[in-house]
HTML snippet that shows the backbone in 3Dmol.js (N, CA, C, O; Angstrom):
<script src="https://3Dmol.org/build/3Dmol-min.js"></script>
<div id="view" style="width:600px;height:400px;position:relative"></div>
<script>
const pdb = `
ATOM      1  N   UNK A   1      17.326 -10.714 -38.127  1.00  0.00           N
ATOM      2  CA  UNK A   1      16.576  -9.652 -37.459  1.00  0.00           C
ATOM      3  C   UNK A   1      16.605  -8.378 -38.300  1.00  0.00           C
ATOM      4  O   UNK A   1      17.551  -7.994 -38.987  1.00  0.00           O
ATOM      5  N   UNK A   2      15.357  -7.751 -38.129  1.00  0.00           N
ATOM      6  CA  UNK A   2      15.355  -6.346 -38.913  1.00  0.00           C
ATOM      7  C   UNK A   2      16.263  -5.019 -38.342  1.00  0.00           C
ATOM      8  O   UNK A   2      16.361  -5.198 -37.129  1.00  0.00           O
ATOM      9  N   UNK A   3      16.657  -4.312 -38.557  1.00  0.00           N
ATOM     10  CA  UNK A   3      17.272  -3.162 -37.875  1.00  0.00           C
ATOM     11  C   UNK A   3      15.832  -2.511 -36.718  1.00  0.00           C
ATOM     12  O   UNK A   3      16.006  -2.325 -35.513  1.00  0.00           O
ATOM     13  N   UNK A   4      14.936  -2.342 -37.202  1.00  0.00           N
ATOM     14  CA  UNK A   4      13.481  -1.837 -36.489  1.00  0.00           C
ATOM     15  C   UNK A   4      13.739  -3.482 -34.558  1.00  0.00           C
ATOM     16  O   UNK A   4      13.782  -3.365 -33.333  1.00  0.00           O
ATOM     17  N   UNK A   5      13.783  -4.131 -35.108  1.00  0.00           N
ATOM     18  CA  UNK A   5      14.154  -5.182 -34.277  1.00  0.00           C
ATOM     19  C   UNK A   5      15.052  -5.167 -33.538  1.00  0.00           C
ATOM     20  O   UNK A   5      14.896  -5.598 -32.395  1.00  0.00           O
ATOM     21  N   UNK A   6      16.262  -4.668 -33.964  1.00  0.00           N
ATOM     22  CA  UNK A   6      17.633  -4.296 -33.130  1.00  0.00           C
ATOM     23  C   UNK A   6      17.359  -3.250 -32.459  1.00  0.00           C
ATOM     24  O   UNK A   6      17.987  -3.101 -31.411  1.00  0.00           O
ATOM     25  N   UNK A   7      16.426  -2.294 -32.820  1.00  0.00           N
ATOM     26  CA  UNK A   7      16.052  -0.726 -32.449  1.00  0.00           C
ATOM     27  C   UNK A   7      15.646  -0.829 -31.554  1.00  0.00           C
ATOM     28  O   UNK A   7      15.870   0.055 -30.728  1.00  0.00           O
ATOM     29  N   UNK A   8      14.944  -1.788 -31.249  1.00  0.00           N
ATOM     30  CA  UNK A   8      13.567  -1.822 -30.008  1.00  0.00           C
ATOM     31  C   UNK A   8      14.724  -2.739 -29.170  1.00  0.00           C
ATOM     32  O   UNK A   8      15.010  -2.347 -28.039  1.00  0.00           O
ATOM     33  N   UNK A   9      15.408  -3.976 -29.710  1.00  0.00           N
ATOM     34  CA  UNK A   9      16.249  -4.654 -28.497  1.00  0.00           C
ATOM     35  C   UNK A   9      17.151  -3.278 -27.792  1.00  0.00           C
ATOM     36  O   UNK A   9      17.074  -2.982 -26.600  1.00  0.00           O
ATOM     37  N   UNK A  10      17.878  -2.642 -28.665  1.00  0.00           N
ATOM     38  CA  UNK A  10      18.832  -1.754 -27.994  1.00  0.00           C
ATOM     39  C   UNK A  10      18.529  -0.754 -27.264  1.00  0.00           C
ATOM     40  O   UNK A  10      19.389  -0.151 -26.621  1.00  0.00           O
ATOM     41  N   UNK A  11      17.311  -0.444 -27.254  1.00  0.00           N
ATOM     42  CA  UNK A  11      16.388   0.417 -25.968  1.00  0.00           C
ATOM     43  C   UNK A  11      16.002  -0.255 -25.250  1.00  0.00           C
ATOM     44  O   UNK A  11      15.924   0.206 -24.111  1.00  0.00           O
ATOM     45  N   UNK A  12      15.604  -1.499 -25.429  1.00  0.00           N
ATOM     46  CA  UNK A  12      15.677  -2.439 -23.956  1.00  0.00           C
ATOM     47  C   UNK A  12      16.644  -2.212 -23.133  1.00  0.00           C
ATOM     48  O   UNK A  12      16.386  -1.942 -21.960  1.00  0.00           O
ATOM     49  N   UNK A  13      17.680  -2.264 -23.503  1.00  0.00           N
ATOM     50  CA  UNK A  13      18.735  -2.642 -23.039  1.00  0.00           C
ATOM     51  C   UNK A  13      19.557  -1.568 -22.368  1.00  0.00           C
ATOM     52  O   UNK A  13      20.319  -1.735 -21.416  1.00  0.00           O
ATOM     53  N   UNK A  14      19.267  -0.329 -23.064  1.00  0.00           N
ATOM     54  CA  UNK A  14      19.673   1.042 -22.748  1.00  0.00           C
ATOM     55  C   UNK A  14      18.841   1.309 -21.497  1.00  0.00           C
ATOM     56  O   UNK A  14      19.513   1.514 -20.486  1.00  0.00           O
ATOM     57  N   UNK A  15      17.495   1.348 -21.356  1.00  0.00           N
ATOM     58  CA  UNK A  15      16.719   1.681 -20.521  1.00  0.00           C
ATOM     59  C   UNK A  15      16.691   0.405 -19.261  1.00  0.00           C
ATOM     60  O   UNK A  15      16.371   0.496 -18.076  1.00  0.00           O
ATOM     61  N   UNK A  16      16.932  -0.199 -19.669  1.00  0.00           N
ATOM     62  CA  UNK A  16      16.827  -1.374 -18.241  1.00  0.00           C
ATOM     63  C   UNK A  16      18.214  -2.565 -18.765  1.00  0.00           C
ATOM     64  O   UNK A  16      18.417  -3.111 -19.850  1.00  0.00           O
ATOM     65  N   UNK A  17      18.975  -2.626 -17.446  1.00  0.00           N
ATOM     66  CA  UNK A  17      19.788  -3.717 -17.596  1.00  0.00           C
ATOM     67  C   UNK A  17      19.494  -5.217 -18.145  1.00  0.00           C
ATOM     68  O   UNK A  17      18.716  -5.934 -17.515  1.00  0.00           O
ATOM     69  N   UNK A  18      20.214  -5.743 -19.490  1.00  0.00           N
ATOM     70  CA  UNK A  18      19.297  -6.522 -20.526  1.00  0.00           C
ATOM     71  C   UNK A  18      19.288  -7.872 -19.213  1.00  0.00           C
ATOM     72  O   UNK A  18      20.291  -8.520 -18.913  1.00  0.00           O
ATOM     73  N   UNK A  19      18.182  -8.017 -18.711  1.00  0.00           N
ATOM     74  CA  UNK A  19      18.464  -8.846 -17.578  1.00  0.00           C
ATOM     75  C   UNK A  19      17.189 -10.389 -18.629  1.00  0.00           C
ATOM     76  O   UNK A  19      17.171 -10.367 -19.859  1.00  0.00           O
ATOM     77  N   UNK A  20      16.561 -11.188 -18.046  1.00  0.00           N
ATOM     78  CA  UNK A  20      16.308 -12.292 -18.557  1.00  0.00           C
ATOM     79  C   UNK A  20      14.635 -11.506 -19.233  1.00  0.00           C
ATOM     80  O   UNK A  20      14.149 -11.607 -20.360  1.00  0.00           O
ATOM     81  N   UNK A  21      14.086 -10.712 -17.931  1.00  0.00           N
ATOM     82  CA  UNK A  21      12.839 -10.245 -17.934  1.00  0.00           C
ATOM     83  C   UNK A  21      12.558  -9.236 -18.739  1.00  0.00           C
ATOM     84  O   UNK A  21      11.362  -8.979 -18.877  1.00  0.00           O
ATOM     85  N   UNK A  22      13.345  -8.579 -19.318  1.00  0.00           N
ATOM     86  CA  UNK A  22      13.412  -7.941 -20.095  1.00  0.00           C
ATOM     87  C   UNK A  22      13.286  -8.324 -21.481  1.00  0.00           C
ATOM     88  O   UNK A  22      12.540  -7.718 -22.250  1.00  0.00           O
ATOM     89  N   UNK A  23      14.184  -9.579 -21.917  1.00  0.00           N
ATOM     90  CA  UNK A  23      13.593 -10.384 -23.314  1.00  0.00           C
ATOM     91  C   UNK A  23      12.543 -10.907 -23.107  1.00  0.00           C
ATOM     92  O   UNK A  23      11.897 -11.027 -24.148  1.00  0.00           O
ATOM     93  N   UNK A  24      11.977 -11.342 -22.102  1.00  0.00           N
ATOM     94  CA  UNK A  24      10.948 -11.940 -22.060  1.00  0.00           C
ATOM     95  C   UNK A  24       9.693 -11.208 -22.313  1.00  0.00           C
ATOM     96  O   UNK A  24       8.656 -11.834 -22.536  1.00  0.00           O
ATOM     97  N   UNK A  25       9.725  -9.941 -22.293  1.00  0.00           N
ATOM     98  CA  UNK A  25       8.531  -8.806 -22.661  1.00  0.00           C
ATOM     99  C   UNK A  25       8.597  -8.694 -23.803  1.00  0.00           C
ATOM    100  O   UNK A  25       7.692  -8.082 -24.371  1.00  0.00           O
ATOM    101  N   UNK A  26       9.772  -9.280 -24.617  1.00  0.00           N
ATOM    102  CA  UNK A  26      10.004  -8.993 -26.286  1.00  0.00           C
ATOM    103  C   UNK A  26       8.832  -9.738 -26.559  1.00  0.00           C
ATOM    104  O   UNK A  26       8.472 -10.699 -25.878  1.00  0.00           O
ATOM    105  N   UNK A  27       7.981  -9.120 -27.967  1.00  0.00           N
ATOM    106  CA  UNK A  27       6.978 -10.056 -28.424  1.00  0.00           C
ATOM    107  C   UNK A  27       7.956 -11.448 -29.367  1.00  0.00           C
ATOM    108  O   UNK A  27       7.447 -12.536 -29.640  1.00  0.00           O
ATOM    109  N   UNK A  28       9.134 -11.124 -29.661  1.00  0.00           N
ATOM    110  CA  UNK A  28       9.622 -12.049 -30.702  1.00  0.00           C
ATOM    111  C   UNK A  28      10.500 -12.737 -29.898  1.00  0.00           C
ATOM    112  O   UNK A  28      11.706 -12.545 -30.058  1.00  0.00           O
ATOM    113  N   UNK A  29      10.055 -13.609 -28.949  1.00  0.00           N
ATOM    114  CA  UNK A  29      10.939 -14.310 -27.658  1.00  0.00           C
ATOM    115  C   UNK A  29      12.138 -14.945 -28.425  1.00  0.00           C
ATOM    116  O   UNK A  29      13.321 -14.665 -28.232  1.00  0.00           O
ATOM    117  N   UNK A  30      11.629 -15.885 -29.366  1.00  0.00           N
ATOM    118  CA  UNK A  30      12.610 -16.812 -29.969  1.00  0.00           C
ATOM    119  C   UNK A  30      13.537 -15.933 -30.594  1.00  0.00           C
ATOM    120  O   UNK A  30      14.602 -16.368 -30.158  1.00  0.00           O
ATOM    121  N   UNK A  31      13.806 -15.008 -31.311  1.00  0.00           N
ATOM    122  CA  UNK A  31      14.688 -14.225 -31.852  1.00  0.00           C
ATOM    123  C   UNK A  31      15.746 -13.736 -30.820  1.00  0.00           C
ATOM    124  O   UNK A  31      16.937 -13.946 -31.050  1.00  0.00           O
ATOM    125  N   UNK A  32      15.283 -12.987 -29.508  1.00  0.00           N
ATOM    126  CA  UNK A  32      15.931 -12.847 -28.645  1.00  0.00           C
ATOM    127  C   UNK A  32      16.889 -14.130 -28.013  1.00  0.00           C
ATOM    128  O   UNK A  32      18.001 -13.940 -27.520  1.00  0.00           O
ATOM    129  N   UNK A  33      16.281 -15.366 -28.120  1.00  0.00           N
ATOM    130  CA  UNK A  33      17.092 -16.310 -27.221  1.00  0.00           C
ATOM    131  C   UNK A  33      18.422 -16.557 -28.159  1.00  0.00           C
ATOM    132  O   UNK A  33      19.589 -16.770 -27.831  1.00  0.00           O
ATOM    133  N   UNK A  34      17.825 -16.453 -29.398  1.00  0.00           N
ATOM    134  CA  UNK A  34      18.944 -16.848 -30.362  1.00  0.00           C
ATOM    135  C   UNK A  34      20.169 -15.899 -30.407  1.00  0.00           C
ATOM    136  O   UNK A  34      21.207 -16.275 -30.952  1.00  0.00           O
ATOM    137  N   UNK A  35      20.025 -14.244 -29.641  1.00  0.00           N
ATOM    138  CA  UNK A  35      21.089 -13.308 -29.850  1.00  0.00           C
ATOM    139  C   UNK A  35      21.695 -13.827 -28.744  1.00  0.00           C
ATOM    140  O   UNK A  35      22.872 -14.142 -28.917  1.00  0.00           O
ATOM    141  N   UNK A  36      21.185 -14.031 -27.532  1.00  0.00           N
ATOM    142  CA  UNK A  36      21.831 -14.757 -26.422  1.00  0.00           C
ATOM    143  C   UNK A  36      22.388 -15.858 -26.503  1.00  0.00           C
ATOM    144  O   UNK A  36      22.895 -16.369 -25.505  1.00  0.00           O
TER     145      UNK A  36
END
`;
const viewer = $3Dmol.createViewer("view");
viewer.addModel(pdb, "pdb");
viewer.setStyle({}, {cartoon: {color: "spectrum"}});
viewer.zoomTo();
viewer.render();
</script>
């Protein structure tokens, strides 16, 4: 993952509890399942 990538996950996450629905709005789904 790019840092720009971590940037945008870690404001997910800041702004809303990283709940399932929240990766799921990620455009890069598969990247997300893989941090999980």
């Amino acid at each position: 993952l790019t840092d720009i990538t971590r940037d945008q996950l870690t404001q997910n996450i800041s702004s809303k509890s990283p709940s399932k629905r929240t990766w799921r709005k990620t455009r890069r789904k598969k990247e997300c399942e893989e941090i999980l």
